[in-house]
C-alpha positions in Angstrom: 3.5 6.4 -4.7 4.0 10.2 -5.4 6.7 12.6 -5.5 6.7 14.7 -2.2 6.8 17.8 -4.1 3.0 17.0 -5.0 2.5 16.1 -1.1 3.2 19.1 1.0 5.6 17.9 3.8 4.2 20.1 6.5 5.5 20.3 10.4 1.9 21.1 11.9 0.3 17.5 10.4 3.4 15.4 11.7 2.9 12.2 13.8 4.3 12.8 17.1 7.9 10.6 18.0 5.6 9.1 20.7 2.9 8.6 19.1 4.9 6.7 16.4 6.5 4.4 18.7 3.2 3.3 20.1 4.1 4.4 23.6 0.7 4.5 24.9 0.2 2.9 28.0 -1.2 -0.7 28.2 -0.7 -1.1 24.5 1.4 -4.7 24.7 1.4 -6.3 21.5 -0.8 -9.6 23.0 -3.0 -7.1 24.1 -4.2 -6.3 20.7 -7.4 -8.6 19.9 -7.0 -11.2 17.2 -3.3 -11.5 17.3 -3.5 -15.4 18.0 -5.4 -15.5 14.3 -2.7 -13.6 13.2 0.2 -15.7 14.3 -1.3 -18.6 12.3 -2.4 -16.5 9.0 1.0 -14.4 8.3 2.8 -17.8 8.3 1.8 -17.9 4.4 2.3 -14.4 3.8 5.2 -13.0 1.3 7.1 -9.9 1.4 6.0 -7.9 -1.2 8.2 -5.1 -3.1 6.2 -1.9 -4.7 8.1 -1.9 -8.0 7.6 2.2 -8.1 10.7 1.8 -5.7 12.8 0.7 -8.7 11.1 2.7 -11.5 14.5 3.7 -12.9 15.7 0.5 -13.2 12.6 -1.0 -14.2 12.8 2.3 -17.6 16.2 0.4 -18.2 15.8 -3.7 -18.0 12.3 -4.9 -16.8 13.9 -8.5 -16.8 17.1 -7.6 -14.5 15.2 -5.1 -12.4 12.8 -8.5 -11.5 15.3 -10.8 -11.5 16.9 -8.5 -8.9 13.5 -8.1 -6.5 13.5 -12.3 -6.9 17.2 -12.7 -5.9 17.0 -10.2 -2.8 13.6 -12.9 -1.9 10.5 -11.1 -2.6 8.6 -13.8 -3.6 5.4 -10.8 -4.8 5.3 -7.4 -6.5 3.3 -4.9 -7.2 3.7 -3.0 -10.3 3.5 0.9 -11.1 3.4 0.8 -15.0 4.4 -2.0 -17.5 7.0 -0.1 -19.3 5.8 -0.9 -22.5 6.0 -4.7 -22.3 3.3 -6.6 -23.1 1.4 -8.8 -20.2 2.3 -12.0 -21.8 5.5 -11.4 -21.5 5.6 -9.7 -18.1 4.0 -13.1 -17.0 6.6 -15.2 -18.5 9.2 -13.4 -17.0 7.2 -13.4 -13.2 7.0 -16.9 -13.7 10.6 -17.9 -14.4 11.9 -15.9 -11.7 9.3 -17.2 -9.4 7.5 -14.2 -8.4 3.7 -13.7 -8.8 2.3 -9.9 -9.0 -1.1 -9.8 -6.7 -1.6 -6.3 -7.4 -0.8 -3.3 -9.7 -1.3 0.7 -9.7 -4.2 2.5 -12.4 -4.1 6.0 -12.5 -8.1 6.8 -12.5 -7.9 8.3 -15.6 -6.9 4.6 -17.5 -9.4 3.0 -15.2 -12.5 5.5 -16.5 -10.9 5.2 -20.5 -9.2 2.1 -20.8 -11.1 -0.8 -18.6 -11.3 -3.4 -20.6 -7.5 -3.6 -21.7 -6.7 -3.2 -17.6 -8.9 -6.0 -17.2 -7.4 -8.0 -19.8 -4.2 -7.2 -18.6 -4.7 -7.6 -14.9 -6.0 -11.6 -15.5 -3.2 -12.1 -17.8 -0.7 -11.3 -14.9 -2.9 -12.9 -12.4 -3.5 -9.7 -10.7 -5.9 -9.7 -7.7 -6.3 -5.6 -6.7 -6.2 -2.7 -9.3 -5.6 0.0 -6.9 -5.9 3.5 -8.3 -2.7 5.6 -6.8 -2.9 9.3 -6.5 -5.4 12.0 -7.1 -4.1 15.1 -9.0 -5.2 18.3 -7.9 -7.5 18.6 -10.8 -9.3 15.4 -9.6 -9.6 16.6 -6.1 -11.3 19.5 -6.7 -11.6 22.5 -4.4 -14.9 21.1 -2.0 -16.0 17.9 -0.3 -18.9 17.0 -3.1 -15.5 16.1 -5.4 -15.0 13.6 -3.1 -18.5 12.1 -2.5 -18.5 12.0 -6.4 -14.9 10.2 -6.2 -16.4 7.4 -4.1 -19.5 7.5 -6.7 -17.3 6.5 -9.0 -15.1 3.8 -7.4 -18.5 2.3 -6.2 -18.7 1.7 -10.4 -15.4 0.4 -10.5 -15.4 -1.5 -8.0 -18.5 -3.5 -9.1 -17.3 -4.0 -12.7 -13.6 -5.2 -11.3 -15.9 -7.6 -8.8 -17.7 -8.7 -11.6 -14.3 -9.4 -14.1 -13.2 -11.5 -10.6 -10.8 -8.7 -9.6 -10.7 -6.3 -6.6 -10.7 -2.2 -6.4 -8.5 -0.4 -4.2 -8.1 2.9 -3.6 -4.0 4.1 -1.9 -3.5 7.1 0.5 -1.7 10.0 0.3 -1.4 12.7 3.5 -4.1 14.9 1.6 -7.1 13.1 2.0 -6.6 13.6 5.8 -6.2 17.4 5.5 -10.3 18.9 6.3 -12.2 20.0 2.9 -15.6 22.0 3.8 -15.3 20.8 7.4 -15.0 17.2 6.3 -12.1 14.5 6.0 -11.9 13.4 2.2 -10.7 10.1 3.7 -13.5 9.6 5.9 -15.5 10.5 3.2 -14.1 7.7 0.9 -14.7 5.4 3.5 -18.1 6.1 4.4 -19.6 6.1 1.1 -18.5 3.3 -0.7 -19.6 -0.4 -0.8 -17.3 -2.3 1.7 -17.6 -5.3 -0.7 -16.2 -3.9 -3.9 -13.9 -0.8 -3.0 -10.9 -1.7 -0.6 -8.5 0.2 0.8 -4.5 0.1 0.3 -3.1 2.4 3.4 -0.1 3.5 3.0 1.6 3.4 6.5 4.1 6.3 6.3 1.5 9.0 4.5 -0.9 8.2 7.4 1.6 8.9 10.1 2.5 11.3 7.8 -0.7 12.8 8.4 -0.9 11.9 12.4 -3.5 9.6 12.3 -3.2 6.3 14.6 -3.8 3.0 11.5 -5.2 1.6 14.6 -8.4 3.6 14.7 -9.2 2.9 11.2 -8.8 -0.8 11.6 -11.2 -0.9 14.3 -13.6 1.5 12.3 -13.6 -0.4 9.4 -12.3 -3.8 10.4 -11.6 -5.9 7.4 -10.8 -2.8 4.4 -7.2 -3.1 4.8 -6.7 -5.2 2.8 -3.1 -4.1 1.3 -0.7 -2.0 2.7 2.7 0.1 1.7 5.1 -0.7 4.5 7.3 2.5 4.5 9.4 3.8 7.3 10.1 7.8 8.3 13.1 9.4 10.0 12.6 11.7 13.2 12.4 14.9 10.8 9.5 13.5 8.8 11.2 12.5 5.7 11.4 8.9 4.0 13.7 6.0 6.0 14.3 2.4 4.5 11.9 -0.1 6.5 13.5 -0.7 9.8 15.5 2.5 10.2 13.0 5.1 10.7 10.7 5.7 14.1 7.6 3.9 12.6 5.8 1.2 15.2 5.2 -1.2 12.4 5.0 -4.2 14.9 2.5 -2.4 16.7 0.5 -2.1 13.2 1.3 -5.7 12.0 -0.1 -7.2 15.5 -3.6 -5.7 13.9 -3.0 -7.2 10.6 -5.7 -10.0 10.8 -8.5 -6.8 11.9 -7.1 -4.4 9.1 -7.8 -7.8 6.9 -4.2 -7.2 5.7 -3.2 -9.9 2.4 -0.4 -8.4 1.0 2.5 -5.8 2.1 4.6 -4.2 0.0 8.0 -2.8 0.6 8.5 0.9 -0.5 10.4 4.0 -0.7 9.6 7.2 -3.0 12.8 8.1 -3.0 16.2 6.6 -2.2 19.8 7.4 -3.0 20.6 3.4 -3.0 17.2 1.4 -4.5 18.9 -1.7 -4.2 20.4 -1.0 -0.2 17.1 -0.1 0.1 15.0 -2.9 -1.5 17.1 -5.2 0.6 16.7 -3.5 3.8 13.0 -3.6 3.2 13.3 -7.1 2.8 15.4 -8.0 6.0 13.2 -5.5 7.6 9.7 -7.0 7.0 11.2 -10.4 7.9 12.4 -9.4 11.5 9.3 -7.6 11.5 7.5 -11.6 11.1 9.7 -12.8 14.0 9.3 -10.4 16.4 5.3 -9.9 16.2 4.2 -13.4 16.4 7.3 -15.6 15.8 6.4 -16.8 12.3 8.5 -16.2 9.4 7.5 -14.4 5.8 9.5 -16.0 2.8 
């Protein structure tokens, strides 16, 4: 969730067309260990919509912009902002259009002033991840310790959302791929926090993005995966609704059950059409279901 202006889009670090379309040789989807576990898990699984996707229309009606997501058939959402409406009332409009919201984006600076209320909100909502979005620059720093002192700190946060019955996440961008002092920042992340209270939400387009292979990381750190930004890319690089671009997300999905994968959500940074776009997602992740493991998401 960023604007791409923030994200340099840059040639050099682009995922190659083959490498996106999981041409490798030998790599069959049933050849892809634990995809029998998966076929029987993703039954229960919803397609999810990131709400950041309809921010414009969430700043006009929060009501019509969810009764919209329910009526397209996301059954979950994950929220970028409240727009000034109070949890309670968020809930009782989640509930009468049937939706539930597992999860919700913090910038870190509300997390490290404004816990408690987050808290608050978050159970009032029924939230199950707080996952902290973006880094600015000023938060990234200029060297690698900035990042060992990141992961210091979502080891805090992640212990006190453990403790309140929540989970921490922390969602990709292409930067924390790019070397700092010789050192992945992502790598770094992963490395030094606890693997029981800081999660990760990847972000499958700003990984390719990058040129890194999702698979790798599942196998690394099997389990950590827990949500994940389904978002497709044309052949130049830039943003695609799900199902159009050159992405290999049944290749991902069939390692759903290693990455630990609970909830997906459906997202674009920026679309002409939100709504074309929302329900391409949709009818995107659903063919998606049938195709990997002949199950169907609702």
């Amino acid at each position: 969730m960023t604007d791409n202006n923030k994200v340099g889009l840059k040639k050099d670090v682009l995922i190659s067309r083959r490498q996106l379309l999981g041409l490798g040789a030998g790599l069959g989807l049933m050849a892809i260990p634990g995809l029998s576990s998966l076929a029987k898990s993703s039954a229960q699984k919803k397609v999810g919509l990131q709400l950041y996707t309809l921010r414009d229309l969430m700043a006009k009606s929060v009501p019509e912009t969810l009764k919209l997501a329910a009526s397209v058939g996301y059954r979950e959402v994950e929220f970028a902002g409240y727009f000034d409406h109070k949890p309670k009332v968020l809930r009782e409009i989640l509930d009468s259009e049937g939706l539930t919201a597992p999860s919700t984006h913090a910038p870190l600076e509300s997390l490290q002033k404004d816990f408690e209320s987050l808290i608050e909100a978050a159970q009032i909502l029924g939230h199950r991840y707080i996952v902290v979005p973006y880094l600015n620059d000023e938060q990234r720093g200029t060297g690698i310790d900035t990042y060992k002192r990141l992961a210091e700190q979502f080891n805090i946060l992640g212990e006190r959302c453990s403790k309140a019955g929540l989970k921490f996440a922390y969602h990709n961008h292409a930067f924390e791929f790019d070397k700092v002092d010789d050192q992945v920042p992502y790598h770094v992340i992963l490395a030094e926090t606890d693997p029981q209270h800081v999660y990760m939400e990847l972000d499958l387009y700003w990984i390719a993005k990058a040129g890194k292979d999702p698979l790798d990381y599942f196998r690394k750190h099997p389990g950590r995966f827990r949500l994940w930004h389904v978002k497709d890319m044309d052949e130049n690089g830039n943003f695609a609704d799900v199902g159009q671009g050159v992405i290999d997300f049944r290749r991902i999905f069939a390692a759903a059950d290693i990455a630990g994968l609970e909830h997906g959500f459906v997202e674009r940074d920026h679309t002409d059409d939100p709504i074309s776009t929302i329900r391409q997602g949709y009818e995107g992740m659903k063919q998606l279901a049938s195709h990997t493991n002949g199950t169907k998401l609702s």
